[in-house]
N, C-alpha and C positions, 0 to 999 in steps of 0.2 A: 261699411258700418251700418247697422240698421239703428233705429230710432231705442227700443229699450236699451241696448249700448250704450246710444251716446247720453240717454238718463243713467243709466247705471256705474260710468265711469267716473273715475275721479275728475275733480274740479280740474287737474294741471294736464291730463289728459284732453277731458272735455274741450277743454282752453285750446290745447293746440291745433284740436279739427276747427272751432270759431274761429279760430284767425287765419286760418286759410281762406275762409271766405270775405273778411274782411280784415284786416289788421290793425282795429282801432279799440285800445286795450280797453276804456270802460265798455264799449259796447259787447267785446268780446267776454267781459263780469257780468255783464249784466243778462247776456242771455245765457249766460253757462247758469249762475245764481239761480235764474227761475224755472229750471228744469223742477219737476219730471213735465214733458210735454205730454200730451195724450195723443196726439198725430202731428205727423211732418209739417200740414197746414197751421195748424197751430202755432207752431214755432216757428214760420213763417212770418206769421202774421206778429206774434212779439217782436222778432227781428226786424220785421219791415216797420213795423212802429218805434221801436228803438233808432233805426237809421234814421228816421223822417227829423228826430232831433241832432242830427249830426250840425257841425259848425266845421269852418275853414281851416280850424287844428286839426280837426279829427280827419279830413279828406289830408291835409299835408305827413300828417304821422302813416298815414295808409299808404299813401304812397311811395313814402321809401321804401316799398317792396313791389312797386309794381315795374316790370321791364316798360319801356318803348314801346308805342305800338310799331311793329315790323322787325323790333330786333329778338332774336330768342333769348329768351330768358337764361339767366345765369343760374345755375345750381341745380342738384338733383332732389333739393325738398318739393311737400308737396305743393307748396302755392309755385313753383317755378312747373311742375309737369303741368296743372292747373291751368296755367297759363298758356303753356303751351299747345295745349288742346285748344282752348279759347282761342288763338291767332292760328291755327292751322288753314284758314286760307290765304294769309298773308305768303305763303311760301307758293303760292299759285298767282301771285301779282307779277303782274307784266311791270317790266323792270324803270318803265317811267312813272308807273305806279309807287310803285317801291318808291325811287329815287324823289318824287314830290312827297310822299308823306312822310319821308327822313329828312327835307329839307323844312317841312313843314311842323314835324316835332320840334325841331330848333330856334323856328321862328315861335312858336307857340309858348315855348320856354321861357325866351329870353323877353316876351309878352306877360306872362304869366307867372313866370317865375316857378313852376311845376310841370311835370309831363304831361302830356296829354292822355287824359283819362275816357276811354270810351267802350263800352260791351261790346266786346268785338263777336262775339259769338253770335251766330247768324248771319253776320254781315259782311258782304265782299269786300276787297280791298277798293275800290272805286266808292261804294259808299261810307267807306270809312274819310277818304282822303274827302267826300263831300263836305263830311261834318265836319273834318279839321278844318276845311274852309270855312265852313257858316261859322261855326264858333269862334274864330279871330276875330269876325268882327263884330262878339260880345264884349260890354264893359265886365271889367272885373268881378263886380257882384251877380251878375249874370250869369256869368263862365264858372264861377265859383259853384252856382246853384243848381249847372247844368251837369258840371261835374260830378257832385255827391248824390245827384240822380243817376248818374252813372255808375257811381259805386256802389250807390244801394242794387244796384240792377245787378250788377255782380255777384253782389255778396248772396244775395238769396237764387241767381240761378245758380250757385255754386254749391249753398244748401242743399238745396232741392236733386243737385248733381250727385250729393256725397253719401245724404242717410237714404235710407229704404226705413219703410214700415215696418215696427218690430213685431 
């Protein structure tokens, strides 16, 4: 989709490319609402200022749709191919890789009480299992903060992934 598109489409259209990149429904109103953008950065940059107000609902509502890091995502919509692209070197982790950062989502859960959220895009599976370490031993509001940095980090390389210039 290129950028006069996604101004030019309806709101409930609009809506469902925003929430592929992030799935936190005011945020996804709020930048569908302030269209027409004038360039990609532009609405970037709305979007990255809208995330910066995110709070610990809006990271827990987002996350009921994000898989595991290492397991593949369920479903043939677009935030599960998305995803999948995103973890594509996970399927190249040496299988005690694998096997620590499954055992490591679990710990991290049952800490956290959420999955463990991290832009896996770019990053090997070795440095991924890094940060699930370092992160454990975040307090709560810490982890929480490092988190929805995380998913701002998402949400706008996923943007920046999806429209082209009209």
């Amino acid at each position: 989709m290129n950028l006069d598109e996604f101004n030019a489409a309806d709101a409930a259209d609009a809506a469902s490319v925003v929430a592929v990149w992030a799935a936190v429904p005011s945020w996804v109103h709020a930048v569908v609402a302030a269209r027409p953008y004038g360039s990609i950065d532009q609405l970037a940059t709305r979007a990255g200022a809208l995330a910066a107000q995110w709070r610990t609902a809006d990271l827990d509502a987002a996350l009921a749709h994000h898989p595991r890091i290492g397991q593949p995502p369920a479903g043939a919509g677009a935030e599960a191919a998305v995803s999948r692209r995103e973890q594509a070197a996970m399927t190249d982790a040496a299988s005690a890789v694998a096997a620590a950062i499954a055992a490591g989502n679990t710990a991290y859960e049952e800490r956290f009480g959420r999955v463990f959220l991290i832009r896996a895009a770019g990053r090997s599976p070795e440095e991924i299992l890094a940060e699930l370490e370092r992160r454990m031993r975040n307090d709560d509001e810490t982890e929480a903060s490092e988190a929805l940095a995380q998913l701002a980090q998402i949400a706008l390389l996923r943007l920046r992934g999806s429209l082209a210039e009209g």
